[in-house]
N, CA, C and O atoms as a MOPAC input file, in Angstrom:
PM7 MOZYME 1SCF
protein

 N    111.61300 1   104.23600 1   114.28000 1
 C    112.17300 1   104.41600 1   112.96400 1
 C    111.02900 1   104.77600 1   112.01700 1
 O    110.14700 1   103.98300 1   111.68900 1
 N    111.10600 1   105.81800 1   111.68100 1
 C    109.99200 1   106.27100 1   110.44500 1
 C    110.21500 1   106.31500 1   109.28000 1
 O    111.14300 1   106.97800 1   108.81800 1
 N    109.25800 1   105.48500 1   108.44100 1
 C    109.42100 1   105.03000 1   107.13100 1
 C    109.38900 1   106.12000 1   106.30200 1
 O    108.91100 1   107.09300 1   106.88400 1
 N    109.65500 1   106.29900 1   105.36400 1
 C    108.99000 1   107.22000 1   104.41800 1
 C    108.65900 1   106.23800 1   103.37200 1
 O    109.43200 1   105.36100 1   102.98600 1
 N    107.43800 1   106.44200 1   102.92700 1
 C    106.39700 1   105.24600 1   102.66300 1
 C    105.02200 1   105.85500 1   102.10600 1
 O    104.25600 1   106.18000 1   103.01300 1
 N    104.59100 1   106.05800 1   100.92700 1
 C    103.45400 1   106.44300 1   100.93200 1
 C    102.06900 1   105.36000 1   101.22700 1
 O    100.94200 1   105.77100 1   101.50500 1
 N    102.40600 1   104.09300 1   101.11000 1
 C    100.90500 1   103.34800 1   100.98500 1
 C    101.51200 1   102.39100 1   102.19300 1
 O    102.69300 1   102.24400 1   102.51000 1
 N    100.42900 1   101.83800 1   102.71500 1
 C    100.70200 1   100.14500 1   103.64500 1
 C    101.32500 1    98.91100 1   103.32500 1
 O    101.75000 1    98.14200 1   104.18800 1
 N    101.41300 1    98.63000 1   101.67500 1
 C    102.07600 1    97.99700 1   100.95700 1
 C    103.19000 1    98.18000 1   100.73900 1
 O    103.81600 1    97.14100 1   100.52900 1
 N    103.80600 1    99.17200 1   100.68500 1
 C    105.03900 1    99.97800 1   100.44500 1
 C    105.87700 1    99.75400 1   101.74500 1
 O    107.06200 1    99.42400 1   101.76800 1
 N    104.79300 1   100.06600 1   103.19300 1
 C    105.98500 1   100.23700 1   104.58000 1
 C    105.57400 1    98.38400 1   104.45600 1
 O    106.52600 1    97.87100 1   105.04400 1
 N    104.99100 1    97.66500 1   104.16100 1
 C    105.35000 1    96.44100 1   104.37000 1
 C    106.53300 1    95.56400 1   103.69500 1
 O    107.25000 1    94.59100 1   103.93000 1
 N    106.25300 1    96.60700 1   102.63400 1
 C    107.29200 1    95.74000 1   101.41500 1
 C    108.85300 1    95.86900 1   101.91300 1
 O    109.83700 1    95.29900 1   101.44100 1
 N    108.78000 1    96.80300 1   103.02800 1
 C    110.02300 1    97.63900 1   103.59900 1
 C    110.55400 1    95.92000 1   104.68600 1
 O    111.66300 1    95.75300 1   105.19500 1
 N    109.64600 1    95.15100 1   104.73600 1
 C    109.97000 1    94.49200 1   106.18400 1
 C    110.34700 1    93.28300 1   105.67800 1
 O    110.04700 1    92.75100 1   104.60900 1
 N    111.17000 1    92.84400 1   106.74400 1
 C    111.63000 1    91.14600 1   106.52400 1
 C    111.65900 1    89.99400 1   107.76700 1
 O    111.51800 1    90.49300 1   108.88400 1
 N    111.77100 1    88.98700 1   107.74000 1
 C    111.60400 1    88.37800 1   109.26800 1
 C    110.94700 1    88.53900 1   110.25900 1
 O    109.72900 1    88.66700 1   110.13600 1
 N    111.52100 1    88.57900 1   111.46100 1
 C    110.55200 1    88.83100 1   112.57600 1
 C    109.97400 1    89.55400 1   112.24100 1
 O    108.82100 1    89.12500 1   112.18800 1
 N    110.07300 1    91.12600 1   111.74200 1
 C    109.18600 1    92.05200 1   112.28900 1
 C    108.14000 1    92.21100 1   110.91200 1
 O    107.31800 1    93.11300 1   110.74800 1
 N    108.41900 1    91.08700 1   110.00300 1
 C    107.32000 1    90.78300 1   108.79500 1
 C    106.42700 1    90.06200 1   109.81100 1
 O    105.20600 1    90.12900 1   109.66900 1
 N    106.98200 1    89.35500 1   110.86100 1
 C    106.51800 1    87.95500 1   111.02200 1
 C    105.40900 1    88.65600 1   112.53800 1
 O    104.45300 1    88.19300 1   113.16000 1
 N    106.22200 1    89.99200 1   112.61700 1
 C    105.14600 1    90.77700 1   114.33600 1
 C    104.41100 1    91.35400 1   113.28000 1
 O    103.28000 1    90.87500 1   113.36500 1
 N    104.48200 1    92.30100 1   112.12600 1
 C    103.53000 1    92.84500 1   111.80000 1
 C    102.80300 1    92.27900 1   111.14400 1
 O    101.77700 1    92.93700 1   110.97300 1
 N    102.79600 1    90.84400 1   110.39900 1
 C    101.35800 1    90.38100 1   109.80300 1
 C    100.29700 1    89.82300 1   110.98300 1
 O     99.06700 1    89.79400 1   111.00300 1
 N    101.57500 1    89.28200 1   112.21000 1
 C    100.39500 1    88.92400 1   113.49400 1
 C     99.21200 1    90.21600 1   113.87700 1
 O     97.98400 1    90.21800 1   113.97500 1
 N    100.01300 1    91.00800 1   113.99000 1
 C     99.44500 1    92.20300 1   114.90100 1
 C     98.10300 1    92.44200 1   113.57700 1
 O     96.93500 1    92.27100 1   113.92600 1
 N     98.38000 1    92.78800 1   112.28800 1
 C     97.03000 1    92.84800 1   111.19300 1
 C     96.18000 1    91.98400 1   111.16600 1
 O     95.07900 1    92.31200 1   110.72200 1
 N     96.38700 1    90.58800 1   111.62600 1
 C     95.59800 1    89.60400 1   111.69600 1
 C     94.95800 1    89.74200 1   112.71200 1
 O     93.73600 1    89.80700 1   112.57600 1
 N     95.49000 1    89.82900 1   113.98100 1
 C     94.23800 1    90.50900 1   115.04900 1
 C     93.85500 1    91.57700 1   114.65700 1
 O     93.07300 1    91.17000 1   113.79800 1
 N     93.78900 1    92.66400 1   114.60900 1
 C     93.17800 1    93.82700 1   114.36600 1
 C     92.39900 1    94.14200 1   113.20800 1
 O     91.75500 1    95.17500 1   113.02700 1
 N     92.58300 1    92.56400 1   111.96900 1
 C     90.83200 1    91.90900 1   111.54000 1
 C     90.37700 1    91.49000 1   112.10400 1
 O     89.23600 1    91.33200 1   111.67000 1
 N     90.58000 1    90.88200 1   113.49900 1
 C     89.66200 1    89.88000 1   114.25400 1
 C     89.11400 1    90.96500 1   114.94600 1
 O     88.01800 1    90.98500 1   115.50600 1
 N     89.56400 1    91.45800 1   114.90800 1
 C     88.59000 1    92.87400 1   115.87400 1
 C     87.79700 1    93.90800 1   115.22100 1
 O     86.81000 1    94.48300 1   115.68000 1
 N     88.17200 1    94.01600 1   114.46500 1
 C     87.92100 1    95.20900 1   113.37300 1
 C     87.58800 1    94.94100 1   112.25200 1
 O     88.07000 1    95.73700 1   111.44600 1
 N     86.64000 1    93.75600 1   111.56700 1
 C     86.71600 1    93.18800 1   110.23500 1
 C     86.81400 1    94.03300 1   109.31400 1
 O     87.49400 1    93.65200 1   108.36100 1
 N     86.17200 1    95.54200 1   109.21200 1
 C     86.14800 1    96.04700 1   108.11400 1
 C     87.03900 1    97.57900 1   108.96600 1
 O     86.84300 1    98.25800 1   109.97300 1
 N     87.76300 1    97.55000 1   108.16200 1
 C     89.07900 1    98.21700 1   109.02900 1
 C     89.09800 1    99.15700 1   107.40000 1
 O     88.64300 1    98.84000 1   106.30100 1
 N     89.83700 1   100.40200 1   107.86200 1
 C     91.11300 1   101.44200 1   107.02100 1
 C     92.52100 1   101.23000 1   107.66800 1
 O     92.87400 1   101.29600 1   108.84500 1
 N     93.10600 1   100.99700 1   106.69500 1
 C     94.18400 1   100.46000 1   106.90000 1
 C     94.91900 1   102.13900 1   106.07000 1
 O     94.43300 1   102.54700 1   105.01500 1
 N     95.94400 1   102.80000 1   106.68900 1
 C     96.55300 1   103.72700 1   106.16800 1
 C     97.73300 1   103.99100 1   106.65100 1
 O     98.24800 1   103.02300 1   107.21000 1
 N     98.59900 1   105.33300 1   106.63500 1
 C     99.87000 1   105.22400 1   107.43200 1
 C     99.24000 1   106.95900 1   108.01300 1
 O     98.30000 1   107.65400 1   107.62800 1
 N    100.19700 1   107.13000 1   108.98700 1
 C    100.43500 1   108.36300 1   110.05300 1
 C    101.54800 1   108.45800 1   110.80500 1
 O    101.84400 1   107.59400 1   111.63100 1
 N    101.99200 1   109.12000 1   110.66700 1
 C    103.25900 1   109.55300 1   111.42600 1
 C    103.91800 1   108.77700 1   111.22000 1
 O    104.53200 1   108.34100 1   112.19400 1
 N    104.23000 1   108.04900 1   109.65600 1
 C    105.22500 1   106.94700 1   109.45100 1
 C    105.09300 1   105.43800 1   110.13100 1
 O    105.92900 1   104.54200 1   110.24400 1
 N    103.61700 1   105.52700 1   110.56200 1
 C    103.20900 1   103.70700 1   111.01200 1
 C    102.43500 1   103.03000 1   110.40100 1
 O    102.04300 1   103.84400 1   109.56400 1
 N    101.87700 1   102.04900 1   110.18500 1
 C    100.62500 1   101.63100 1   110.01600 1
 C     99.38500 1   102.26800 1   111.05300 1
 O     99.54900 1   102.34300 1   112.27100 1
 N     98.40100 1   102.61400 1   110.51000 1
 C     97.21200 1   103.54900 1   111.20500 1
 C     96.06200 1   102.71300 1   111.11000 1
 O     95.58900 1   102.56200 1   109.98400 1
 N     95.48900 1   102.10600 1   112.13700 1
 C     94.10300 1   101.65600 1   111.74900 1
 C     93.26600 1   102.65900 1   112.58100 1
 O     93.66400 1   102.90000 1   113.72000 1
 N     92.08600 1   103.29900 1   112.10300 1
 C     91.69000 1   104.69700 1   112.89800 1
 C     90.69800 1   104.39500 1   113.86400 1
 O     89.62900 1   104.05900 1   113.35300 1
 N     90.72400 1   104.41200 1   115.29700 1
 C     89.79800 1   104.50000 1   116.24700 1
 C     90.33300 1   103.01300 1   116.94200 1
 O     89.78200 1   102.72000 1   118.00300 1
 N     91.29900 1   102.12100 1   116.44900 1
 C     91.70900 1   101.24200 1   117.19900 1
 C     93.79700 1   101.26000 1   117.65000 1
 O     94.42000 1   101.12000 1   118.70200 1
 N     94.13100 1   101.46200 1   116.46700 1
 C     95.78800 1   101.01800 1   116.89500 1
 C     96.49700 1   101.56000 1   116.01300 1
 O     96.03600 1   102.01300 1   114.96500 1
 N     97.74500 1   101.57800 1   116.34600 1
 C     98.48200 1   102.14800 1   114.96700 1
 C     99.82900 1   100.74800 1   115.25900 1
 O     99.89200 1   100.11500 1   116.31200 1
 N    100.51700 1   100.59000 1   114.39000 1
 C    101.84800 1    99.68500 1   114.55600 1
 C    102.86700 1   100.35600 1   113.60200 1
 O    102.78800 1   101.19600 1   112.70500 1
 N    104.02000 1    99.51200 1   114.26900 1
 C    104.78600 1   100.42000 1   113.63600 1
 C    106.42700 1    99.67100 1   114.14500 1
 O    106.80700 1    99.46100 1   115.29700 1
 N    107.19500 1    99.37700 1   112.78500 1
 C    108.24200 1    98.08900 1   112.91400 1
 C    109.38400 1    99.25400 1   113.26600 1
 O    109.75800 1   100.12500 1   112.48100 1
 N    109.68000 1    99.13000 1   114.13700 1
 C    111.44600 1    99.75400 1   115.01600 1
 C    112.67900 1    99.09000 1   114.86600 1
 O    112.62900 1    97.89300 1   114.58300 1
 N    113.90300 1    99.69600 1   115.01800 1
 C    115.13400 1    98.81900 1   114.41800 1
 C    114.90900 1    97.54300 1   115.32300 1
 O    115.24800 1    96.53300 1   114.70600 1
 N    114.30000 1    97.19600 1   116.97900 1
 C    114.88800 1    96.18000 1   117.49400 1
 C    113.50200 1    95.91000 1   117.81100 1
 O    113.44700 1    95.08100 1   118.71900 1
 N    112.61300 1    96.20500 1   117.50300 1
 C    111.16800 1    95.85300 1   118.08800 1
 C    109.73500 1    96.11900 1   116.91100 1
 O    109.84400 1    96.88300 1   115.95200 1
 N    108.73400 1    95.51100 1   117.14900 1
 C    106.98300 1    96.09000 1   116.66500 1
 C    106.29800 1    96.20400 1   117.36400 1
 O    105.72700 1    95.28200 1   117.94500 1
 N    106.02600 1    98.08700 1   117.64700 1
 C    104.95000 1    98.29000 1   118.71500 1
 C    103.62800 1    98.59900 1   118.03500 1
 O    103.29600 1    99.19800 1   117.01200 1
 N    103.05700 1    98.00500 1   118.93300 1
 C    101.50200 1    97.99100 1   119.11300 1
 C    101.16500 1    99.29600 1   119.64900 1
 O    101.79800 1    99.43700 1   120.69500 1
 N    100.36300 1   100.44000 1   119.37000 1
 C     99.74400 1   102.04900 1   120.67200 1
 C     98.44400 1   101.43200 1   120.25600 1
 O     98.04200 1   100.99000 1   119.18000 1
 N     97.92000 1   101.54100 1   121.43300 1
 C     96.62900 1   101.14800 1   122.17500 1
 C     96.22100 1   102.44700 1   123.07900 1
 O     97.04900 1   103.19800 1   123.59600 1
 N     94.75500 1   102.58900 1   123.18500 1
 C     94.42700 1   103.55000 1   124.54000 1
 C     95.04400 1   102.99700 1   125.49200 1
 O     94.99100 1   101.79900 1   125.76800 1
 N     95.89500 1   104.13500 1   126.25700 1
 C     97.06800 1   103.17400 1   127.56100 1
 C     95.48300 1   103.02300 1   128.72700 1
 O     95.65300 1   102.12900 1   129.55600 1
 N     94.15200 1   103.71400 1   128.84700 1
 C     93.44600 1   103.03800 1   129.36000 1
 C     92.92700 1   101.59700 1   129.66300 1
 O     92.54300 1   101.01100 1   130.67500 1
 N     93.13000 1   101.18200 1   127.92800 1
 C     92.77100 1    99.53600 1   127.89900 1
 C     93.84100 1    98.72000 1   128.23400 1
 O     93.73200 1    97.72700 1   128.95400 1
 N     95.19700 1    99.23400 1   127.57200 1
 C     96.48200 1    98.65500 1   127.64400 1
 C     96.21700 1    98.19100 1   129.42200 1
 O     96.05500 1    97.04400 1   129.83700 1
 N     96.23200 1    99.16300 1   130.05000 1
 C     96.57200 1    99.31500 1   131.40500 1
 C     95.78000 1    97.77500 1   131.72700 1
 O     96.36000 1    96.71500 1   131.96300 1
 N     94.91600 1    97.90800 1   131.68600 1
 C     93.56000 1    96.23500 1   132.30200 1
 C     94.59200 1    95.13400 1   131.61200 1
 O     94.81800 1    94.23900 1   132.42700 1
 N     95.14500 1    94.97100 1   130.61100 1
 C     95.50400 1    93.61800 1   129.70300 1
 C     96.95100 1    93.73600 1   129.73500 1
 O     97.40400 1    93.31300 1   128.67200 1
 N     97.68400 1    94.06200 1   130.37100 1
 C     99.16600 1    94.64100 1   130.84400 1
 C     99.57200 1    93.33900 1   131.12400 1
 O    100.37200 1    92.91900 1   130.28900 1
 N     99.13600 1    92.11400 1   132.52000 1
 C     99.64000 1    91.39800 1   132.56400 1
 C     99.60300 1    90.13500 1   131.54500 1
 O    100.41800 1    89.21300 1   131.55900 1
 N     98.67900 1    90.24600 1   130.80200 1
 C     98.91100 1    89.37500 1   129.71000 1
 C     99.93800 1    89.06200 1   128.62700 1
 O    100.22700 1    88.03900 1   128.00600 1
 N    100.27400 1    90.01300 1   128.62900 1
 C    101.81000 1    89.90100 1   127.82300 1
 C    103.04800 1    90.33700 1   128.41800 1
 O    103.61000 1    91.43200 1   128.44400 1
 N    103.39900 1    88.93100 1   129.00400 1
 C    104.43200 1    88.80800 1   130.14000 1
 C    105.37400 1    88.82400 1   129.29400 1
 O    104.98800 1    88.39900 1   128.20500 1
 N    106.74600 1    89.21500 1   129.31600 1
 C    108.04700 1    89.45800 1   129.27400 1
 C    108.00900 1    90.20700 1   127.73800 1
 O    108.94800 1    90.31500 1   126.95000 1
 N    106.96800 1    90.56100 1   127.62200 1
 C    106.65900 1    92.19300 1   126.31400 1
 C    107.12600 1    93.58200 1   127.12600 1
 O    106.49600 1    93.99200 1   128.10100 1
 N    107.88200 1    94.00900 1   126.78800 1
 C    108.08100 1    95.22700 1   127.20300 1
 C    107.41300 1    96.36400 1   126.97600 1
 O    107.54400 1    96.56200 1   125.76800 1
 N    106.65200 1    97.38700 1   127.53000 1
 C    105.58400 1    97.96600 1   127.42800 1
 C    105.71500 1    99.54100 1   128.09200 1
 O    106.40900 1    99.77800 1   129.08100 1
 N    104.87900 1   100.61500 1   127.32600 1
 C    104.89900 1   101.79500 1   127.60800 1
 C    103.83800 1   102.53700 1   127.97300 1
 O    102.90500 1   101.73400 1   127.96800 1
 N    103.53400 1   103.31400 1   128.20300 1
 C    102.18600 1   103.80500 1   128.74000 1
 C    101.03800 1   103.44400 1   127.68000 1
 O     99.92500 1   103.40900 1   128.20400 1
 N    101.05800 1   103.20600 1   126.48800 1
 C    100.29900 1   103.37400 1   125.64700 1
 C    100.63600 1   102.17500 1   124.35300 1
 O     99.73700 1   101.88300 1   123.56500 1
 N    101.75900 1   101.66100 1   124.26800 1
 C    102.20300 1   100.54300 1   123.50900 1
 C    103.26200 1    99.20100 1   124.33000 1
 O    103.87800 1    99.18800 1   125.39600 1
 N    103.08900 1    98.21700 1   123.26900 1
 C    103.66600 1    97.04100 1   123.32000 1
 C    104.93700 1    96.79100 1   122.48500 1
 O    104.84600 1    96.76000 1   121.25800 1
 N    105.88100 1    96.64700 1   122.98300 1
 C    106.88500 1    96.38500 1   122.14600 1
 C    107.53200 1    94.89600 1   122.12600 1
 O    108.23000 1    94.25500 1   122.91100 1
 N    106.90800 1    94.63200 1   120.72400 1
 C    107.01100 1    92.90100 1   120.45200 1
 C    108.57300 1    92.87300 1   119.89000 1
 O    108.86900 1    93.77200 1   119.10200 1
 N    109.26500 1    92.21500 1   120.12800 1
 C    110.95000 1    91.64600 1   119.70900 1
 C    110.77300 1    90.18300 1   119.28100 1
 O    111.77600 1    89.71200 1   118.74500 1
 N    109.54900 1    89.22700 1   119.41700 1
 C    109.96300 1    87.96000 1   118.85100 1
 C    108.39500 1    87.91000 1   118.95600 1
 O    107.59300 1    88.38600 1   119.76000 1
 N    108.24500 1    86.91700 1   117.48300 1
 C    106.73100 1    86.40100 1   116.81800 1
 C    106.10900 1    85.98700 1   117.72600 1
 O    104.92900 1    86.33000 1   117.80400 1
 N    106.66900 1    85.11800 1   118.72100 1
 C    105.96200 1    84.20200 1   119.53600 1
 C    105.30500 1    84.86600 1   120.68300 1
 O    104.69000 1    84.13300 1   121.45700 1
 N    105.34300 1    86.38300 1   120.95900 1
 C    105.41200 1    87.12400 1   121.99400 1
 C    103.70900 1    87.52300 1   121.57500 1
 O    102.83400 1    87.53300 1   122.44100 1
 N    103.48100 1    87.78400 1   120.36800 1
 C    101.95700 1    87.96000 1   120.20100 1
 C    101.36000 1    87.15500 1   119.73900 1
 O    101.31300 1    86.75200 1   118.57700 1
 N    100.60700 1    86.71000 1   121.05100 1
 C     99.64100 1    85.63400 1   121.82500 1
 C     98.60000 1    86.19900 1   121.15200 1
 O     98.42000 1    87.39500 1   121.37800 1
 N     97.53500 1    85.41500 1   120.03700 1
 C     96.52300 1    85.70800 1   119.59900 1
 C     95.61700 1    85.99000 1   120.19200 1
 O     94.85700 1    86.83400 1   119.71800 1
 N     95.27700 1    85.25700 1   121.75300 1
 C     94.16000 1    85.20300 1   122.51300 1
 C     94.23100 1    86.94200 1   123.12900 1
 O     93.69200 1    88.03100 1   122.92800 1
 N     95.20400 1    86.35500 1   123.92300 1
 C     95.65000 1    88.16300 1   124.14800 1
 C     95.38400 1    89.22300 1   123.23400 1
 O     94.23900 1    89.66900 1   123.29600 1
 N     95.93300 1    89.59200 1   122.63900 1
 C     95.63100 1    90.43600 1   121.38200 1
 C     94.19600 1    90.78700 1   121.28000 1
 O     93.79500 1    91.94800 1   121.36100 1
 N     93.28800 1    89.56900 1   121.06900 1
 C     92.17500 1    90.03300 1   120.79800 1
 C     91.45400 1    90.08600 1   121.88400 1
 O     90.24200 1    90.13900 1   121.67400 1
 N     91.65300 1    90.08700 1   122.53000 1
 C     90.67700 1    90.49400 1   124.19300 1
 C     91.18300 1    91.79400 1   124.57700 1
 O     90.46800 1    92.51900 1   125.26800 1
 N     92.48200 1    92.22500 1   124.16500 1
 C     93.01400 1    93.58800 1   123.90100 1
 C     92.42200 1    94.42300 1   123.11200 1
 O     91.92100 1    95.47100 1   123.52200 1
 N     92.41200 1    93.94200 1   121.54000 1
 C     91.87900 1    95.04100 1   120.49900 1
 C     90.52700 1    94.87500 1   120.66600 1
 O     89.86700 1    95.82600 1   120.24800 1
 N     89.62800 1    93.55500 1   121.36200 1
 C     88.08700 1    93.64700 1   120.70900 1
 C     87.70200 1    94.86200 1   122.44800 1
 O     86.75200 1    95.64500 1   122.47800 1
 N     88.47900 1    94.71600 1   123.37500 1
 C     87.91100 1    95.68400 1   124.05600 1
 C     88.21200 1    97.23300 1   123.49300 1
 O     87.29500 1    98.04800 1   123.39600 1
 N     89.37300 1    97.50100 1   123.19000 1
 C     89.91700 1    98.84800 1   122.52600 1
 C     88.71100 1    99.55200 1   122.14700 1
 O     88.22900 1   100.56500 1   122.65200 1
 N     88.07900 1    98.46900 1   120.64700 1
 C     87.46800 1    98.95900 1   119.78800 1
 C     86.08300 1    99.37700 1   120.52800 1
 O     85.45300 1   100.40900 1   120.29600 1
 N     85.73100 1    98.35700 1   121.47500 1
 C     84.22900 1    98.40100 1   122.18100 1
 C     84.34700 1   100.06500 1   123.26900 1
 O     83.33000 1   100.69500 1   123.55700 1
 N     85.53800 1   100.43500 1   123.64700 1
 C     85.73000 1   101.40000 1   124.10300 1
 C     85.77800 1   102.49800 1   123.45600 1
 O     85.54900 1   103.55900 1   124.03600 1
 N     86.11800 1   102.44300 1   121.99400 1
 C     86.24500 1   103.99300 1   121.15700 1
 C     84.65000 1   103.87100 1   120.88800 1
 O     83.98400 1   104.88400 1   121.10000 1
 N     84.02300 1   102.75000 1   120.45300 1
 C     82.46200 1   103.02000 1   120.04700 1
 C     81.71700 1   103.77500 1   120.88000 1
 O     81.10000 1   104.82700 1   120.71400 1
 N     81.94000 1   102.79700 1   122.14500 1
 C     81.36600 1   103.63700 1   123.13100 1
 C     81.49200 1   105.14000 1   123.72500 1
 O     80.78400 1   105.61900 1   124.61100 1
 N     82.46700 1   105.72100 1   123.09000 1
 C     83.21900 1   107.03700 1   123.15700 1
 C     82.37900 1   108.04600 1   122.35000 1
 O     81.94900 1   109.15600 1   122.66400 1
 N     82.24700 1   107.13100 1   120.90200 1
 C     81.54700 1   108.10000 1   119.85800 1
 C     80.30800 1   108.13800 1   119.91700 1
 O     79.72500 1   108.93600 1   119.18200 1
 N     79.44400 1   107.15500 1   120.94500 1
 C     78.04600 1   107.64200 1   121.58900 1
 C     77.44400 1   108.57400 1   121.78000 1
 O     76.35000 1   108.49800 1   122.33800 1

């Protein structure tokens, strides 16, 4: 579902419940990974650049990740339903902080190492 939304405040202000409650999790890791982050939108999601984008769906909040890293940390988020390249969270409790950030802090250690 694509917002039309000009700022990050705006597609948040758009959200309620769970998927207030998946997308402030998912920003809270992706400071733990990323302390000094750009936070923007693209293609109607939240955009953080060189790590993730998110993005709240009528029945879900997916996470796109390099499906390289995704692929290694796949079994960690058991009964998350998942795509080559994202996570699709349906309930708060589904994003496991620990997870998450052993997810995004490798992501990020992988794009650095990219721009070498």
């Amino acid at each position: 579902m694509k917002r039309d939304v000009e700022t990050p405040k705006a597609y948040l202000d758009q959200l309620e419940g769970d998927q207030l409650a998946l997308v402030k999790a998912l920003r809270k890791a992706i400071r733990r990974a990323m302390p000094r982050f750009d936070e923007g939108l693209r293609y109607g999601m939240l955009d953080y650049p060189g790590l993730a984008n998110v993005a709240a769906q009528k029945r879900y909040v997916a996470l796109y990740v390099a499906p390289e890293i995704l692929k290694k940390h796949r079994a960690a988020f058991a009964g998350v339903d998942a795509g080559k390249s994202c996570l699709r969270f349906t309930k708060p409790e589904q994003a496991d902080p620990a997870a998450l950030d052993a997810l995004l802090e490798e992501v990020w250690a992988w794009r650095r190492a990219k721009d070498d």
